[in-house]
C-alpha positions as a Markdown table, in Angstrom:
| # | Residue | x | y | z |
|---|---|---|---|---|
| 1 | Unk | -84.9 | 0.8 | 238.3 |
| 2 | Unk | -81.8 | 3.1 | 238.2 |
| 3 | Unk | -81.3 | 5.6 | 235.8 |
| 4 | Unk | -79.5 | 4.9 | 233.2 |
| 5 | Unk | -75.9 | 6.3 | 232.6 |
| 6 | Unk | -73.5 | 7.8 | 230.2 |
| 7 | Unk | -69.7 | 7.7 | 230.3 |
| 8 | Unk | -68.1 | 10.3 | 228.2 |
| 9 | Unk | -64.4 | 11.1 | 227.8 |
| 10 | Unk | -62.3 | 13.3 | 225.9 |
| 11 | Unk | -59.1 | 12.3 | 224.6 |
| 12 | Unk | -56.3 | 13.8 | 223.5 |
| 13 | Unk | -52.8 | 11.7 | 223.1 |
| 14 | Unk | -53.8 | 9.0 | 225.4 |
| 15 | Unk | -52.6 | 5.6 | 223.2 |
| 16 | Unk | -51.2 | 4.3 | 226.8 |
| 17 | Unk | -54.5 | 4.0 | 228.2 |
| 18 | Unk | -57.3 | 5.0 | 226.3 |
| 19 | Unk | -58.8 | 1.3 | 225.2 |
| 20 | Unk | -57.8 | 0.0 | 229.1 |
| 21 | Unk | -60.0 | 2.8 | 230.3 |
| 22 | Unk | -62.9 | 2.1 | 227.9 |
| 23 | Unk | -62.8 | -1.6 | 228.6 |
| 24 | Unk | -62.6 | -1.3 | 232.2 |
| 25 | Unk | -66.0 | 1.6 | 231.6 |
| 26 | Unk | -67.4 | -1.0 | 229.1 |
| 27 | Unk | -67.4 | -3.5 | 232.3 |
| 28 | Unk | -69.8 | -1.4 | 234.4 |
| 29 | Unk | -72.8 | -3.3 | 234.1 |
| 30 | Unk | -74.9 | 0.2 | 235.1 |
| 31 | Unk | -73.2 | 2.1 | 232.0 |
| 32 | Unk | -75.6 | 2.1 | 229.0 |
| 33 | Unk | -74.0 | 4.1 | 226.7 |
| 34 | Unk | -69.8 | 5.8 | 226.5 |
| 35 | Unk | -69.4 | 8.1 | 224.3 |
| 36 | Unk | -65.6 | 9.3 | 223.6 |
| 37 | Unk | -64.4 | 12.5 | 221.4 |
| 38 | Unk | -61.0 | 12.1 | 220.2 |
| 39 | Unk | -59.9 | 16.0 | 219.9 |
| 40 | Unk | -57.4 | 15.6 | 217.2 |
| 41 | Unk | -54.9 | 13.8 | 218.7 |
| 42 | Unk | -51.2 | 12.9 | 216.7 |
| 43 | Unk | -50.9 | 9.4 | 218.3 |
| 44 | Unk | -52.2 | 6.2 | 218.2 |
| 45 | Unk | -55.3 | 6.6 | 220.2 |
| 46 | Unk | -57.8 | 7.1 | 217.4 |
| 47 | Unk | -56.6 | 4.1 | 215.9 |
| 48 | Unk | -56.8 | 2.1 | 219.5 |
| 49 | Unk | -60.3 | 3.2 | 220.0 |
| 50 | Unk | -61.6 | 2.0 | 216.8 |
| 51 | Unk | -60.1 | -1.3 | 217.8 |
| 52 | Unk | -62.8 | -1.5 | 220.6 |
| 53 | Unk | -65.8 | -3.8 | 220.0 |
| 54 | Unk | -69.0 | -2.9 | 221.9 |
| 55 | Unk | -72.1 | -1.4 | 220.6 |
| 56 | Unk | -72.5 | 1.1 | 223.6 |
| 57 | Unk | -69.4 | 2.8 | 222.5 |
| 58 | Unk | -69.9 | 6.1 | 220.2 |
| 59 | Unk | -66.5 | 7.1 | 218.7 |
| 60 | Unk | -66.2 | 10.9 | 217.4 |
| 61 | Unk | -63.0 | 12.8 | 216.4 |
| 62 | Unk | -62.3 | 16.1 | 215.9 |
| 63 | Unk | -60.5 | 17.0 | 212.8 |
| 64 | Unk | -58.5 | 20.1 | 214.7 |
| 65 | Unk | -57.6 | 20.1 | 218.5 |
| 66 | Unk | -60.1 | 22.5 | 220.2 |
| 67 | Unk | -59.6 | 21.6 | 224.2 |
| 68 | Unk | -61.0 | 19.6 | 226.9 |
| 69 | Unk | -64.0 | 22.0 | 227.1 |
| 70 | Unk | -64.5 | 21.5 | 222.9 |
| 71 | Unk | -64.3 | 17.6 | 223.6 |
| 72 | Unk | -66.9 | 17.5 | 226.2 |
| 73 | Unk | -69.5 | 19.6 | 224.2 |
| 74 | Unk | -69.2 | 17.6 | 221.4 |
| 75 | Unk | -69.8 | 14.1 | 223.8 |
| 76 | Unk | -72.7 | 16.0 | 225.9 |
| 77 | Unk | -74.5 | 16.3 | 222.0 |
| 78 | Unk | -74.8 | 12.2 | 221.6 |
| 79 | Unk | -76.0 | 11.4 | 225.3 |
| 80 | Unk | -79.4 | 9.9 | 225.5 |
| 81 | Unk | -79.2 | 8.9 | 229.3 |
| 82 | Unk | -80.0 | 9.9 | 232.5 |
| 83 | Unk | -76.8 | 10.5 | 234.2 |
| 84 | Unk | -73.6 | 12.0 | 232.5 |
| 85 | Unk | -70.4 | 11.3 | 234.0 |
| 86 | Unk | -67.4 | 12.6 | 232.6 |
| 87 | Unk | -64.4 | 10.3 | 233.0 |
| 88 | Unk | -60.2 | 11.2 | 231.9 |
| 89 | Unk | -58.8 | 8.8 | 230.0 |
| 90 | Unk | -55.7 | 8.6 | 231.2 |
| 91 | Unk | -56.5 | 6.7 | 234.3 |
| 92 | Unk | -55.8 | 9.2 | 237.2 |
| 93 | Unk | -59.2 | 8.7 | 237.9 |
| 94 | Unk | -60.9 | 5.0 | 239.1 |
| 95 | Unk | -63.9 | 3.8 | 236.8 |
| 96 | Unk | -64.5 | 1.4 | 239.8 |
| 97 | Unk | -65.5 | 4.5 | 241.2 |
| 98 | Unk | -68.1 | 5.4 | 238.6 |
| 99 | Unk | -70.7 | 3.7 | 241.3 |
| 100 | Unk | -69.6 | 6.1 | 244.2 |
| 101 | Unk | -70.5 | 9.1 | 242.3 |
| 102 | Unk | -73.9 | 8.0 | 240.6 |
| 103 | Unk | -75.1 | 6.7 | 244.1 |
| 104 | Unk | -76.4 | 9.7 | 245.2 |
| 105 | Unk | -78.2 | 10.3 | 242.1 |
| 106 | Unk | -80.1 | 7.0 | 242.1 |
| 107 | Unk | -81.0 | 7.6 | 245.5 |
| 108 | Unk | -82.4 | 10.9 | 244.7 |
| 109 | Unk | -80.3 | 12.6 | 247.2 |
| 110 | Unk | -78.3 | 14.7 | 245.0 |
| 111 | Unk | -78.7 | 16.4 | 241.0 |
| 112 | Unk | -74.9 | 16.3 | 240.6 |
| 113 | Unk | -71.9 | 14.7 | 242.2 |
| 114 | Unk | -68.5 | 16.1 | 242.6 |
| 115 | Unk | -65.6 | 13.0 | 243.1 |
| 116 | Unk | -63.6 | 14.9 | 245.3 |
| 117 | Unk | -59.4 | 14.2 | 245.1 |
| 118 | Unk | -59.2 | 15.6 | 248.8 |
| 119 | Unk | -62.0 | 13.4 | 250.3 |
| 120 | Unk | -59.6 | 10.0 | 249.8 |
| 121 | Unk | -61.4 | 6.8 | 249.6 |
| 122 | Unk | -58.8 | 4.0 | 249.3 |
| 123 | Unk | -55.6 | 6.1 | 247.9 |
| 124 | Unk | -53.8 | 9.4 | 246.4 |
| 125 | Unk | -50.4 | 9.6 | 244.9 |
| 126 | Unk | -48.2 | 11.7 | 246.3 |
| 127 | Unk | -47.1 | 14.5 | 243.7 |
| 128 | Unk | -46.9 | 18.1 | 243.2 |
| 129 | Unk | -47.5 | 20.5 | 245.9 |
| 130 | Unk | -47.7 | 23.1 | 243.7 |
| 131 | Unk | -51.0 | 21.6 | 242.1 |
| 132 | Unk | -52.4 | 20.9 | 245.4 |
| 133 | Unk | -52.0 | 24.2 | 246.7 |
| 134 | Unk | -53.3 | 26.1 | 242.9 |
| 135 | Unk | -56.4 | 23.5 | 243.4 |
| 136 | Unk | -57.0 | 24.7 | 247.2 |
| 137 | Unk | -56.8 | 28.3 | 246.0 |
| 138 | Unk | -59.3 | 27.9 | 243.2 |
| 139 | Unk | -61.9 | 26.2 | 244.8 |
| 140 | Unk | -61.3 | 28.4 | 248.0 |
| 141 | Unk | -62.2 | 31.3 | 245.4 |
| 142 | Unk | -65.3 | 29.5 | 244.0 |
| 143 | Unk | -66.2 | 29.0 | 247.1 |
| 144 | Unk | -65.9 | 32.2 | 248.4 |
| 145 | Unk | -68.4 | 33.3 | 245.3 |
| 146 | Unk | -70.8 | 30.7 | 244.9 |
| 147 | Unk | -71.3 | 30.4 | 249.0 |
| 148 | Unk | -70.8 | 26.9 | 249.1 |
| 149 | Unk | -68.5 | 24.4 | 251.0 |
| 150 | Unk | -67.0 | 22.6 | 248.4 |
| 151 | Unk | -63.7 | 20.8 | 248.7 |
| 152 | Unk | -62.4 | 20.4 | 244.9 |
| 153 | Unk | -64.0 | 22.0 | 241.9 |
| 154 | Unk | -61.2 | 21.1 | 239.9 |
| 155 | Unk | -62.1 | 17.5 | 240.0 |
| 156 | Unk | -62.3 | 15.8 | 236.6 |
| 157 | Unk | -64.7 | 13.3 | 238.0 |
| 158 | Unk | -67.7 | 14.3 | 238.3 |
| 159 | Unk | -72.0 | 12.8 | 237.5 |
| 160 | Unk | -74.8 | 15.4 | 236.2 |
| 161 | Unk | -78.0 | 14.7 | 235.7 |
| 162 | Unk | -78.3 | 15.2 | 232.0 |
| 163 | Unk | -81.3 | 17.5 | 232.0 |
| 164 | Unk | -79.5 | 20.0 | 234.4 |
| 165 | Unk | -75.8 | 19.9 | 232.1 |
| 166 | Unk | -76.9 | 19.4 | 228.6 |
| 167 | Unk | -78.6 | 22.5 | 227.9 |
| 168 | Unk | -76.2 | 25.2 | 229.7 |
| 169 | Unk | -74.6 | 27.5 | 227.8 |
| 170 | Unk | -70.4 | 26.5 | 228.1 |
| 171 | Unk | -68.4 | 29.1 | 226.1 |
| 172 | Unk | -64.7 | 28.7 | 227.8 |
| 173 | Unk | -61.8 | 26.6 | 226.6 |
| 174 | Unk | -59.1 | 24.0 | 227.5 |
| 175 | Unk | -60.2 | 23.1 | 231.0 |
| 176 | Unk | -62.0 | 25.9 | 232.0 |
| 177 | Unk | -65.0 | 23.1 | 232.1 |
| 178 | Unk | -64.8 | 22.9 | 235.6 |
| 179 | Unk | -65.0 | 26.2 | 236.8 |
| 180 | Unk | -67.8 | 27.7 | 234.8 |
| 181 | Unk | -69.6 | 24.4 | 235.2 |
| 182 | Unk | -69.4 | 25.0 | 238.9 |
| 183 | Unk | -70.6 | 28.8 | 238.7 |
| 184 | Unk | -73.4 | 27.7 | 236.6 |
| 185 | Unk | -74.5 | 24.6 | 238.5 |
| 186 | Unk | -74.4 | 26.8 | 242.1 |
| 187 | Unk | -76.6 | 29.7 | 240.3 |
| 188 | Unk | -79.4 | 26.8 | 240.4 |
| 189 | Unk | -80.8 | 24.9 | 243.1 |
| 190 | Unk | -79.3 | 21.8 | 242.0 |
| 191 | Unk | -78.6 | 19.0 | 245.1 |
| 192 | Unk | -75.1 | 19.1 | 245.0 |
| 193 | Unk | -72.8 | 16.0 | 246.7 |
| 194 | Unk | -69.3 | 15.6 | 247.0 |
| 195 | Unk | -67.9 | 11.9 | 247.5 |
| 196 | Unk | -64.3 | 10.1 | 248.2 |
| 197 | Unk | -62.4 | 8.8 | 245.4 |
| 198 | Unk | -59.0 | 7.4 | 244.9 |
| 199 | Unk | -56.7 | 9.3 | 242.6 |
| 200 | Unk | -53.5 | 8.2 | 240.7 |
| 201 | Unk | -52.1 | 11.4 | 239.3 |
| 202 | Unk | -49.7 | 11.9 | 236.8 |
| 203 | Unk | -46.2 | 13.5 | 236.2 |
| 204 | Unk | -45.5 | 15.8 | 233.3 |
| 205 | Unk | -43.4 | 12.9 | 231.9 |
| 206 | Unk | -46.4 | 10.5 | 232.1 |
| 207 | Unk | -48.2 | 12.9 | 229.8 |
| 208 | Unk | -50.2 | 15.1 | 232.2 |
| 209 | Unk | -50.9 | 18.3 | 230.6 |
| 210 | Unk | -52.6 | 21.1 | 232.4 |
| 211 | Unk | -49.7 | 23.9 | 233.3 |
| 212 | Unk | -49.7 | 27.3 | 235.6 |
| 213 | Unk | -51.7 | 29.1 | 232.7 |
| 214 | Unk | -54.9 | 27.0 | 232.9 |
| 215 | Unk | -54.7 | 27.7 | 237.0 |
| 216 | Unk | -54.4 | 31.9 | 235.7 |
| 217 | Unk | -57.6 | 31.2 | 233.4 |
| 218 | Unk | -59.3 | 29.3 | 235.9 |
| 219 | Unk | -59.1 | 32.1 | 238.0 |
| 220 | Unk | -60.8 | 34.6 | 235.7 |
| 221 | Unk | -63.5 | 32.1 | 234.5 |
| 222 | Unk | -64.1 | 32.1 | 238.2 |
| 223 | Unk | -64.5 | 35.9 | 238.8 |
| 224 | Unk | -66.7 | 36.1 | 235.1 |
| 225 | Unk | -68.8 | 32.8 | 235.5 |
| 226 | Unk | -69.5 | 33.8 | 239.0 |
| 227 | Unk | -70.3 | 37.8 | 238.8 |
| 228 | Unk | -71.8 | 38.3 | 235.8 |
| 229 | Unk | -74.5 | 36.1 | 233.7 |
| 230 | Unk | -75.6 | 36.6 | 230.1 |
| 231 | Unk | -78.7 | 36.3 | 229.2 |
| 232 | Unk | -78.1 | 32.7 | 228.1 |
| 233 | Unk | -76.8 | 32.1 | 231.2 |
| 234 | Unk | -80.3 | 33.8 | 233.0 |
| 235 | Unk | -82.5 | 31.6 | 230.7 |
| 236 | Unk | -80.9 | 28.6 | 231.8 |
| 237 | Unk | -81.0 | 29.1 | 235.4 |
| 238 | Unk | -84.5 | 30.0 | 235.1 |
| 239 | Unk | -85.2 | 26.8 | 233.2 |
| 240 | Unk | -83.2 | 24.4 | 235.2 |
| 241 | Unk | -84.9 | 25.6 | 238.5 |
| 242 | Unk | -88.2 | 25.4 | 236.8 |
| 243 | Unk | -87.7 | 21.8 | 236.1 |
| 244 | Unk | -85.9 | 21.1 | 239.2 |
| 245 | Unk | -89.2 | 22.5 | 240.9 |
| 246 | Unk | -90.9 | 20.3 | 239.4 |
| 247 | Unk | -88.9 | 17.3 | 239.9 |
| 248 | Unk | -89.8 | 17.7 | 244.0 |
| 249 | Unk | -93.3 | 18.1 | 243.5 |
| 250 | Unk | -93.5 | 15.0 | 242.0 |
């Protein structure tokens, strides 16, 4: 039997596509449970998801917009699965593709799964070069840090085992998810896997929204995450490779 998976997604003024994305998640006959946190936002989406009729689906809002990272925590409280994926709502990423990264997983090849925009399964818009070369630099810096030969850190699409995500400590904002996930996830010996996707990004005037200062912060949550650990961040390493020992012997 495969393990059983969790869709979570943050939203934040998605109306567009929010209950396409959910219905096309809601399809996945492998998803057991999506949970999405709507962080505050001043359009319609709230309204659209509540529209939605499915008894896997766990609607939360926050009253005040806290971020991307904020969103996630408060989605990664409700998950009773297996597997946590974390999927945008906005549709740059494929659900289709929810299979892809969970694969490895279920086969007990890998602990997490990075969907990687630069590994291109069936197709990538062409946008900003800009973006591409801030992403190269970013995960050439993690890379550079954690020792590891990843190709795209600041993926939005990515699969956890829950056991390994759910308890690390996460204390930066806005999107600084990824980056800190990444530092934390490489202190462990976590099996980590990138795979292909597709990727249908966004202009600004389509509503993306991260900008040059979110590259800047990734940067430093890069040189913090990776160099220095807190004691939190000590226990959970510690306790994640405990378990993970464990997990082989069996």
């Amino acid at each position: 039997m495969k393990d059983s998976v969790a869709v979570i997604m943050p939203v934040f003024n998605e109306q567009d596509t929010v209950d396409h994305v959910c219905r096309e998640v809601l399809e996945l006959p492998f998803v057991n449970e999506v949970i999405v946190v709507d962080d505050a936002s001043s359009d319609l989406s709230w309204q659209k998801l509540q529209k939605i009729e499915d008894d896997r689906i766990r609607c939360l809002q926050h009253a005040e917009n806290l971020g991307k990272t904020a969103a996630i925590l408060t989605a990664l409280e409700h998950v009773n699965s297996d597997i946590v994926v974390i999927q945008d709502a906005d549709l740059e990423y494929d659900p289709e593709e929810i299979e892809h990264l969970c694969q490895p997983i279920w086969d007990d090849r890998a602990d997490v799964v990075y969907g990687s925009r630069f590994l291109v399964r069936r197709a990538s818009r062409v946008l900003y070069f800009y973006h591409y070369l801030g992403n190269r630099m970013i995960t050439f810096w993690s890379d550079m840090l954690t020792n590891k030969n990843m190709t795209d850190v600041e993926t939005c699409f990515k699969a956890f085992r829950t056991a390994l995500i759910k308890p690390m400590p996460i204390a930066s904002r806005r999107f600084g998810f990824e980056v800190e996930v990444t530092a934390k996830i490489c202190k462990t010996r976590a099996r980590i896997f990138e795979t292909p996707i597709s990727y249908y990004g966004r202009t600004y005037e389509q509503g993306k929204k991260i900008t040059y200062r979110d590259g800047i912060a990734a940067l430093w949550y890069i040189f913090r995450y990776n160099l220095f650990a807190d004691s939190n961040t000590r226990r959970y390493v510690a306790e994640a490779n405990r378990r993970l020992a464990a997990r082989e012997r069996v």
